[in-house]
N, C-alpha and C positions, 0 to 999 in steps of 0.2 A: 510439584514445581514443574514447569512448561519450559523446555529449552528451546531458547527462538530459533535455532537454528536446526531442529529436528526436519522441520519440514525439508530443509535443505538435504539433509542424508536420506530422505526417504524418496526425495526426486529422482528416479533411475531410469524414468523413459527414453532420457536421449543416452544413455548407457546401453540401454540395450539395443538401439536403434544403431549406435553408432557400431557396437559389434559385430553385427549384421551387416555390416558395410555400404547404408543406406542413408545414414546423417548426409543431407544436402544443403547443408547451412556453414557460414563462418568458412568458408574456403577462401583462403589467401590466392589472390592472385600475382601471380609472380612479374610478368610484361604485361600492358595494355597498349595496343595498336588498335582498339577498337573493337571491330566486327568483330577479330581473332584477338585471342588472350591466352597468356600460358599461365596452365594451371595444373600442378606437381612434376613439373618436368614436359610438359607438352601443349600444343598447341589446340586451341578448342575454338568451336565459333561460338560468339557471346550473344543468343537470344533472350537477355534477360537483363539487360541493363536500362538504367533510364535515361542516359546519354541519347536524348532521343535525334539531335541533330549532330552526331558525333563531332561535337567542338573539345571533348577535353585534350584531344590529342593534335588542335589546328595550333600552327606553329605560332599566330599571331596570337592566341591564347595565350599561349606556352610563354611569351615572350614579355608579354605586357606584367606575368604574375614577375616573371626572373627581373624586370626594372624595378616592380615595386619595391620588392625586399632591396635593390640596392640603394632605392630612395628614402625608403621610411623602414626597414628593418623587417622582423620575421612578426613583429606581434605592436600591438597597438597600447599596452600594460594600461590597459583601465576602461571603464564602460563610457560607454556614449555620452554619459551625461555629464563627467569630469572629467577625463582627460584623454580618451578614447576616441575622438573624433579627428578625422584628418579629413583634408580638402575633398579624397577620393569617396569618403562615405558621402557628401554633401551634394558632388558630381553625377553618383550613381542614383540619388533621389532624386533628383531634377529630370537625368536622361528617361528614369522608368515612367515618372511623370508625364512629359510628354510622348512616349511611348504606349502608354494604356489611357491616352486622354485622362488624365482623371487632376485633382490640382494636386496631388501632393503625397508623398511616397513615403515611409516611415522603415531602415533597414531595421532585423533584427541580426542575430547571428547566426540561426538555422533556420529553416523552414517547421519545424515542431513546436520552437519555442515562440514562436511567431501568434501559432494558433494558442496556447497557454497566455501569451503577454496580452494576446488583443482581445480575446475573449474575455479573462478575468479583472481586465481592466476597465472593460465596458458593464458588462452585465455584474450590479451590484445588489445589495438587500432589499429585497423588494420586486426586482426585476424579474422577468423570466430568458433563457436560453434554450431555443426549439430545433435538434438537430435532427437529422434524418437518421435512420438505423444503424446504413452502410457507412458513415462517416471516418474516416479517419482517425488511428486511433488518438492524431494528436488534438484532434476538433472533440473528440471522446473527454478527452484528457483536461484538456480547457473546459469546458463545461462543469466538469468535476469542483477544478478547480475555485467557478463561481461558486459552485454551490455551497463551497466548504467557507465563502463570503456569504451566507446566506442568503442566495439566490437558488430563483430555484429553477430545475431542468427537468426535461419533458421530450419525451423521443415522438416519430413519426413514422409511420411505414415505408419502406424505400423509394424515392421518385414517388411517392404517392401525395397527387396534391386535394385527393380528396379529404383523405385522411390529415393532411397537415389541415385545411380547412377546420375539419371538427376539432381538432389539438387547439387551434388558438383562437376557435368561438366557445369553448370554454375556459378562458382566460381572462382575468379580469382588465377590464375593458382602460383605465388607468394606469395600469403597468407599463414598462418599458418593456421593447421583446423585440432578441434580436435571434431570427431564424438565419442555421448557419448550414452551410450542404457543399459537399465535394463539386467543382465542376465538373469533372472528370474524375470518375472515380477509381480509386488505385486497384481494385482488385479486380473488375469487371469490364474495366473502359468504358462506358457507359457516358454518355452525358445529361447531365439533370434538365428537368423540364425546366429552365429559366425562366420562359413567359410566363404559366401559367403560375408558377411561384411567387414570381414577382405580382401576379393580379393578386392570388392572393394573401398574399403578405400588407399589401395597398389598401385590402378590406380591411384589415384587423390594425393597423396603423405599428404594422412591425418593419422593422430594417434587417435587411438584406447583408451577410457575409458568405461572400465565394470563395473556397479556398482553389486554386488554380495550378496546384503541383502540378498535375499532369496534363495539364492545359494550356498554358503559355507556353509558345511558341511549337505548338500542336496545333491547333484549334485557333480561330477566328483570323479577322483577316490582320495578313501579316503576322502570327500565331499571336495575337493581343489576347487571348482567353475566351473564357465562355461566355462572358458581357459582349465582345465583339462579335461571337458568332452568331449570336441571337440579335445583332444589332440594339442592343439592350446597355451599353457601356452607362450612358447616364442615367437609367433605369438602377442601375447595380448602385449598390449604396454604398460597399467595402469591398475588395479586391485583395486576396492575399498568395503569397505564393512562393516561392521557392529558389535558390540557386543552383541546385545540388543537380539539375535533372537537363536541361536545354543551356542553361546559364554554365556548363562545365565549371561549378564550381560549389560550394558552402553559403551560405546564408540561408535569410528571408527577410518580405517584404509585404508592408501592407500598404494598400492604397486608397486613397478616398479623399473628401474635403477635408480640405486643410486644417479645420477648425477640430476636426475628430482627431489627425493625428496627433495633434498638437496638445488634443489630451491624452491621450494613450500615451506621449513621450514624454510625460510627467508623471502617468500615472502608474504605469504598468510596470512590478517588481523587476518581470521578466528583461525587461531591457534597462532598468535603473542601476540594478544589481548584479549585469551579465559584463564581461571583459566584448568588445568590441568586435564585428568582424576584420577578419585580420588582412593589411596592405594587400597579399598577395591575392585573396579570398576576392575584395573588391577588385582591384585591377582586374581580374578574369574574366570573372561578371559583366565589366565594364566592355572588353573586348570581343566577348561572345554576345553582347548584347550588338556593339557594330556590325558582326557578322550575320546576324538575323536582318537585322534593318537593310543591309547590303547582298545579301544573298535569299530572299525570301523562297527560291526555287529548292532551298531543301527542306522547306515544310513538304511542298509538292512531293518529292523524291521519300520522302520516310511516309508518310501517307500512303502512296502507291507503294512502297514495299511490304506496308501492314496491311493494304488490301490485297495483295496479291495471296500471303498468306495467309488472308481469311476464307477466303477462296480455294486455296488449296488444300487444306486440312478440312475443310465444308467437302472436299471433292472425294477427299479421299474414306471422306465416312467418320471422323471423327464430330464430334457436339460443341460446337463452336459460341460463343459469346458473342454473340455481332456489336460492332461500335463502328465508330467513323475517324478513330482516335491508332494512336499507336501502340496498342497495349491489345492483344490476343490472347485471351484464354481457351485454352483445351479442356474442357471436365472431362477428368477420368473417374473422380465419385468416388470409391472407397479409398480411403487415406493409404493404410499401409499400401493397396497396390499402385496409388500415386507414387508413394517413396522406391517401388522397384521399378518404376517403368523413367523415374529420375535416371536412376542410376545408370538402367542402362542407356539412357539416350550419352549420359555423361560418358560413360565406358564408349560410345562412339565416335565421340568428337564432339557433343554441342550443348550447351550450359542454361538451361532454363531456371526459372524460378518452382520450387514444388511448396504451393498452396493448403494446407491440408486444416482440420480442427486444429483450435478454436477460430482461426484467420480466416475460415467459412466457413459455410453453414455444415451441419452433417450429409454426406454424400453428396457434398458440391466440391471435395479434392481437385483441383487444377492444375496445370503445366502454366503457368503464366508467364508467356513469350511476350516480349518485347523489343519492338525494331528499331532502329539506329538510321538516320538518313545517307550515311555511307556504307550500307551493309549495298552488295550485290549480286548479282541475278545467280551467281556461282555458290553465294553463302546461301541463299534462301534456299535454293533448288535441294543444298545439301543440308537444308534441316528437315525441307519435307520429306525425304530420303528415308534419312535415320528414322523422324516419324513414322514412316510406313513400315519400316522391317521391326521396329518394335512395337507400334501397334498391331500388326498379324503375329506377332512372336506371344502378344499378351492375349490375343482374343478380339482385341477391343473396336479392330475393324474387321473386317471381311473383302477379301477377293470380287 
């Protein structure tokens, strides 16, 4: 007899790890001020958040959430489809609408469940779903999900649009097939080759889904995504994405013709059978979305803070990940000495993301920095700092 829960007592990686004094994960932050954050009793600078236009902490953010809940309460008690909707959900579909040109905006309640509800709502028996490798694991996750609709799924090489070509000129030519690929991908910053995806997606008569986490209000003009930055917006056939990151706040959102969302919020479990994004969740959204439209010069300022630090860590000898986005990865390559060279940056003051198997490949371990558009010339200076005395402390640069 198989006890389900064996595998669970035999899990002791992050036991031993955590022994070691190396577990960099699930660390409660105590204050958030942004750039700086306190964490165990002390103050640290926060390279590693996705707050990328640091709104969670803008007072008119802060302010519009504390109205909601005196207007509608702490929670919405019911999903979208019965009695979970309030005027703000309806408000923040229309403003993202004409914001991402597209007709018609569809909220979910996270940016994960986003990709699970639109995916497995579209892509049904018969169909295929064509994702690139590096995808998200919530774009991972939704495909799954088709599939388990009998549908069927089919990977691609990363950014590779040669190889997506041969993936779906072996496909039958009949099917419905919706190729789906990060804009901006979370682990890499990277941005996907749009154009020529979209040529060839046009050959094979597939439709196009963007997921735009780390895209919106990064990337294209006025940060409208990776359809905007490719000049490509009405080329892009679905648009989805995120609150949790630029939007200081909770949810997601898909965008496209009206006539698709409009099946999707009929069809899709994921938003039929979910509790509502909540008053305060939208108001935020709603007010960090004004402050983008109104301040477009901190796309400008977080941009130039992530290339300044591309630059510097290029300078100083470390193996940098180029993008154009604001997401920096360091490869340090071997995992465990990722988790020590964490720690100590963390032991000096400064809070990175540590990347390590299975989240990359073997010997692609990374520091995955990430910059804020109110971090300043005194926080960066002093993260490249730290980097350099623990990079000559490990080996990993040279003098």
């Amino acid at each position: 007899m198989v006890d389900l829960f064996q595998k669970c007592r035999d899990f002791t990686r992050v036991d031993d790890i955590k022994a070691a004094g190396l577990y960099p994960y699930f660390r409660p932050v105590e204050e958030n001020e942004g750039p700086v954050v306190m964490l165990e009793g002390r103050k640290v600078i926060m390279a590693g958040s996705n707050n990328y236009l640091g709104l969670t902490s803008h007072p008119e953010v802060k302010a519009a959430a504390k109205d909601a809940i005196d207007r509608y309460g702490t929670g919405c008690s019911g999903s979208r489809y019965l009695t979970g909707t309030i005027n703000l959900h309806v408000e923040l579909e229309r403003r993202l609408a004409e914001y991402l040109g597209t007709e018609d905006v569809l909220l979910f309640s996270t940016g994960y469940q986003t990709a699970l509800g639109v995916i497995s709502a579209l892509v049904q028996k018969g169909d295929y779903v064509i994702s690139d490798k590096e995808n998200h694991a919530c774009i991972i996750n939704g495909c799954l999900l088709a599939k388990g609709s009998f549908a069927e799924f089919v990977r691609y090489k990363h950014n590779d649009m040669e190889d997506l070509d041969r993936v779906l000129s072996a496909l039958p030519e009949n099917a419905g097939k919706l190729v789906v690929t990060d804009g901006v991908f979370s682990v890499s910053g990277e941005i996907v080759n749009l154009p020529d995806l979209i040529t060839v997606c046009k050959k094979y008569g597939a439709r196009v889904l963007v997921d735009d986490a780390h895209a919106t209000g990064v990337v294209g003009k006025g940060g409208r995504g990776t359809a905007s930055y490719f000049d490509l917006v009405h080329e892009t056939d679905l648009t989805m994405g995120t609150f949790s990151k630029t939007f200081a706040s909770l949810g997601g959102f898909v965008a496209g013709p009206e006539r698709v969302t409009n099946y999707i919020k009929h069809h899709s479990p994921a938003l039929i059978f979910s509790a509502s994004p909540t008053p305060a969740s939208v108001a935020s959204a709603l007010a960090a979305l004004n402050v983008l439209e109104r301040e477009p010069e901190r796309i400008t300022k977080l941009i130039s803070n992530a290339d300044k630090m591309r630059k510097g860590f290029s300078e100083l000898g470390f193996k940098v990940i180029d993008s154009e986005t604001g997401i920096v990865p360091v490869v340090v390559g071997d995992a465990e000495l990722a988790l020590v060279f964490w720690r100590k940056l963390y032991d000096k003051g400064v809070f990175v993301n540590a990347f390590i198997p299975p989240g990359v490949p073997p010997n692609m371990s990374m520091m995955r920095t990430s910059y804020m558009a109110t971090h300043e010339d005194e926080h960066l200076d002093a993260i490249l700092n730290v980097f350099q005395e623990v990079g000559l402390e490990l080996g990993l640069i040279h003098k």
